[in-house]
C-alpha positions as CSV (number, residue, x, y, z in Angstrom):
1,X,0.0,0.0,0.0
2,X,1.7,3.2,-1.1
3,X,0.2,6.5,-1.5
4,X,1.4,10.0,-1.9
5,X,0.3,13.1,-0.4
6,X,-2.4,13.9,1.2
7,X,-2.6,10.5,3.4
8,X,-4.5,7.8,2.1
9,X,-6.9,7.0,4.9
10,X,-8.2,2.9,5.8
11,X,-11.4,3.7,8.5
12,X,-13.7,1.7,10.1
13,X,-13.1,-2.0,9.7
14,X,-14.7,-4.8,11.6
15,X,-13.2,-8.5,11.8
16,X,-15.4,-10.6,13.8
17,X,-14.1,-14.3,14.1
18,X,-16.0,-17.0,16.2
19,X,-15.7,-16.5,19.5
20,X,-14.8,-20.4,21.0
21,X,-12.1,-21.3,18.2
22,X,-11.0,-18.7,15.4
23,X,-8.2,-15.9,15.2
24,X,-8.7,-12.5,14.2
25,X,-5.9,-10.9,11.8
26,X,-5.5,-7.2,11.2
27,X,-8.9,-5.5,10.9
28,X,-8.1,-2.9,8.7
29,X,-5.0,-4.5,6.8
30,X,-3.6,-8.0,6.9
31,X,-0.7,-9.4,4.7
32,X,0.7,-12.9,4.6
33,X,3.7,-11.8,2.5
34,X,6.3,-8.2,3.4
35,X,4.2,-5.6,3.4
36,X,5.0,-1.9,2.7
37,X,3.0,1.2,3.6
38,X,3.9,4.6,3.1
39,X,2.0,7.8,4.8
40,X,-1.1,5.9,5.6
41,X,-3.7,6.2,8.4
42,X,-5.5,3.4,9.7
43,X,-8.2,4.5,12.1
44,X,-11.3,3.2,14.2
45,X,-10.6,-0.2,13.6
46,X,-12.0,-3.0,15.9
47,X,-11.0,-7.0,15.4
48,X,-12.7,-9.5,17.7
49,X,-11.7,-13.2,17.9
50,X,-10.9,-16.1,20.2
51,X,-7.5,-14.9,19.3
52,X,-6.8,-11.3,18.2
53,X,-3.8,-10.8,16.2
54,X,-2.9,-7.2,15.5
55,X,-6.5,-4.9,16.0
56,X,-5.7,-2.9,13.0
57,X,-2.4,-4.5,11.1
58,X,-1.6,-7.6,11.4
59,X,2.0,-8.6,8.9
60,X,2.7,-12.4,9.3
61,X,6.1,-11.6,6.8
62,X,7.4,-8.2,8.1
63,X,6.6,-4.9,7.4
64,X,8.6,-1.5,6.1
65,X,6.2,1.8,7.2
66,X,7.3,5.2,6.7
67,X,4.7,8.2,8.3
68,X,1.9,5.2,9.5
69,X,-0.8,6.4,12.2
70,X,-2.9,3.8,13.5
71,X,-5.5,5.4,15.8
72,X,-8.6,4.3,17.5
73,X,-8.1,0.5,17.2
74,X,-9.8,-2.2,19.6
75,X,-8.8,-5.8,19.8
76,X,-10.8,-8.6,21.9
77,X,-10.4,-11.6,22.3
78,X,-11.2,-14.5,24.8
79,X,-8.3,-16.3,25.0
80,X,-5.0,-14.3,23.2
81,X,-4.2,-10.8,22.1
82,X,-0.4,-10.2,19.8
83,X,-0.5,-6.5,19.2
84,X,-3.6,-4.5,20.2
85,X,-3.0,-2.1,16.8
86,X,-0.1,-3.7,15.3
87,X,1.0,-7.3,15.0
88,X,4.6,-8.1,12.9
89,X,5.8,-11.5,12.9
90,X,9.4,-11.1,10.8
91,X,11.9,-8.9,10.5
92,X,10.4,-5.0,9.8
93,X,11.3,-1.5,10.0
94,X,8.9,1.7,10.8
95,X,10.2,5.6,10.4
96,X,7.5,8.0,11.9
97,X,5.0,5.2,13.4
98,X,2.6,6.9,15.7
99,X,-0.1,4.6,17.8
100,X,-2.9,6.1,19.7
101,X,-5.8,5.3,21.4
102,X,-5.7,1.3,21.5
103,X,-8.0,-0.5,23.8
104,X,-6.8,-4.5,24.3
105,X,-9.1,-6.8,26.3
106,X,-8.8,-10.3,27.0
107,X,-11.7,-11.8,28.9
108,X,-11.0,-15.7,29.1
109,X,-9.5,-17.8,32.3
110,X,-5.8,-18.4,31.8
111,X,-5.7,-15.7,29.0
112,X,-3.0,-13.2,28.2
113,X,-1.9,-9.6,26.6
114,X,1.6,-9.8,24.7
115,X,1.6,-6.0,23.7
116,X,-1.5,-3.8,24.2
117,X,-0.4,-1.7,21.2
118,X,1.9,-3.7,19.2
119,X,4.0,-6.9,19.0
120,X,7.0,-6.9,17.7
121,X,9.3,-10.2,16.4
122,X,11.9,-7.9,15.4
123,X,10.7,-4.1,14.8
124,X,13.9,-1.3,13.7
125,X,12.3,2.1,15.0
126,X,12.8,5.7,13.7
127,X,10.5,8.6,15.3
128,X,7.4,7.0,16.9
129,X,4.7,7.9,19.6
130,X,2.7,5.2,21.3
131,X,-0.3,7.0,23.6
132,X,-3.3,6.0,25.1
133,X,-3.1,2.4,25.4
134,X,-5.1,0.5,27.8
135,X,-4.9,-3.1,28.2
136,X,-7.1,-5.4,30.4
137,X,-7.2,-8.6,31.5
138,X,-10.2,-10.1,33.6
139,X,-9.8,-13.6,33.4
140,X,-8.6,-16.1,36.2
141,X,-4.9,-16.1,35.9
142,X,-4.7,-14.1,32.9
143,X,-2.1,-11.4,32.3
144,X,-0.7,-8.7,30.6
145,X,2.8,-8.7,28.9
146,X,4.2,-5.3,27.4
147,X,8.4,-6.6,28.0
148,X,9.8,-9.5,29.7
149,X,11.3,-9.8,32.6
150,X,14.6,-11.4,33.2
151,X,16.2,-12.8,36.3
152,X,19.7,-11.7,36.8
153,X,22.5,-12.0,39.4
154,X,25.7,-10.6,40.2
155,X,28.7,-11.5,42.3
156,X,32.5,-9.9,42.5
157,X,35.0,-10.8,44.6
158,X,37.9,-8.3,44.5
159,X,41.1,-9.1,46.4
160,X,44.0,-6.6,47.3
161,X,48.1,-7.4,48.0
162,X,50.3,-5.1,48.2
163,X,54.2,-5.4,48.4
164,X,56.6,-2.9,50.1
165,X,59.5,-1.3,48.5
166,X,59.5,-4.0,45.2
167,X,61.7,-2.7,42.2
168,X,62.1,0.7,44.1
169,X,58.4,1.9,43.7
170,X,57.3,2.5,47.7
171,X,54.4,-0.3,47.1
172,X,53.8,-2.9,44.6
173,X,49.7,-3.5,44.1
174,X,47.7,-6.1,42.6
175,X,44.1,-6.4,42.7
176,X,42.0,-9.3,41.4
């Protein structure tokens, strides 16, 4: 999808997949192979599914934006949400990606959030805004996900000798 100036505008776009088994892909635009986009606005889009991938773009092959808005986009789901405006599965790269006002909602026990405004495998960023995002989660032992955590530790053990009067310096040091 390329477009010149003034922005080419995608609006209101519904994706409604059955509730107990089906996935929901990119309301507004949804691309199995590398998708490119170029000053485009994507707005009041709302995908509902078991699983919701992406509430307004969903790119299972990576994605190359440059000036993309995504605003007003709502994804829910019962069981699984990847991106509540923007789902990328491969390797992309966005210049001037601005996401606002996106709503993610998972309502299903054991359910989960990865990403209330986008999921990223592997996303290069230049110039962005993300604003207004709320994600919930009201199932039994649900959750919500926006980084992951990592467990870390740290030990040192420094050691100090020192050596008086050793090849005519006043001290000889080492530390380890």
């Amino acid at each position: 999808l390329t477009a010149g100036d003034p922005r080419e505008i995608v609006d209101a776009n519904v994706v409604r997949a059955d509730l107990t088994s089906s996935s929901a892909y990119g309301a507004a635009v949804y691309s199995d192979e590398y998708l490119q986009m170029s000053n485009m606005t994507v707005s009041s889009s709302m995908a509902t599914g078991y699983d919701v991938y992406g509430g307004g773009v969903a790119a299972d092959n990576g994605m190359n934006t440059t000036n993309l808005t995504v605003v007003g986009t709502v994804a829910n789901a019962v069981h699984y949400i990847e991106g509540g405006a923007i789902y990328e599965d491969s390797y992309s790269s966005s210049i001037n990606l601005v996401i606002d006002q996106t709503t993610a909602t998972v309502t299903g026990a054991d359910s989960g959030i990865e990403g209330g405004a986008i999921y990223p495998y592997h996303l290069a960023l230049d110039g962005g805004l993300v604003t207004r995002t709320t994600a919930t989660a009201s199932g039994d032992g649900s959750y919500i996900q926006g980084y992951r955590r990592v467990k870390m530790s740290h030990a040192s053990i420094t050691g100090t000798k020192s050596w008086p009067n050793v090849a005519r310096a006043d001290n000889l040091i080492l530390v380890g």
